[in-house]
N, C-alpha and C positions, 0 to 999 in steps of 0.2 A: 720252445718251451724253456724256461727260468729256470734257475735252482730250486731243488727241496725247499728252501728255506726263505725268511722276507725278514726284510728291516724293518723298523715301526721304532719309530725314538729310539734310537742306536742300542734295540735288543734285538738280540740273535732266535729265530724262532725255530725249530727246527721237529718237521714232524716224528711222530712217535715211526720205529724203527729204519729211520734214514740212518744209515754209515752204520748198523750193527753189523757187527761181527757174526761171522758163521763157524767161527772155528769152534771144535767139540771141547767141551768144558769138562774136563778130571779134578773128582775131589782127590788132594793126597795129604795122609797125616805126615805129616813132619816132628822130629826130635825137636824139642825147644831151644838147644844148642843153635840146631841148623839153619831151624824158622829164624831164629837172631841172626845167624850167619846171612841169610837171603836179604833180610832187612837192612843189614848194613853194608851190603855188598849194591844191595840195588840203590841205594839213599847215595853209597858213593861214584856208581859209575851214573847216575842223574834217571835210573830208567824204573819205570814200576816192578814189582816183585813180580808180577809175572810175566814181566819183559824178562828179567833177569835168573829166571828159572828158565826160562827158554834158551837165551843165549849161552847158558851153561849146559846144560844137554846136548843142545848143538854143538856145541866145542866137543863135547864127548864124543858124541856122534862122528862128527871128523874123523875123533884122534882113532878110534878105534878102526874106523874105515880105512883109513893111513894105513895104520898098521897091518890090517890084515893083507894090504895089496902087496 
């Protein structure tokens, strides 16, 4: 069997939820300060804002893990 997906004049076709995601989805308000802070934190290390709210938590995550050992 092929992939999910077919060429047809070099368009990518790709059926409805092939490669979604299952990770659980949290609404969170954020400070306007902050949300800007995410924005420009995630625009400069090249990763989406919710890449970049992840990899910041997880650093936290660590640090605190670290430390408690």
């Amino acid at each position: 069997m092929g992939p999910p997906w077919s060429y047809s004049q070099g368009i990518t076709v790709i059926p409805l939820g092939a490669g979604m995601r299952t990770d659980q989805q949290m609404k969170v308000r954020l400070p306007e300060e902050l949300k800007q802070w995410v924005e420009m934190e995630a625009q400069r290390n090249c990763r989406s804002k919710t890449a970049e709210v992840v990899y910041a938590l997880m650093a936290e995550k660590r640090r605190r893990e670290q430390a408690s050992a």
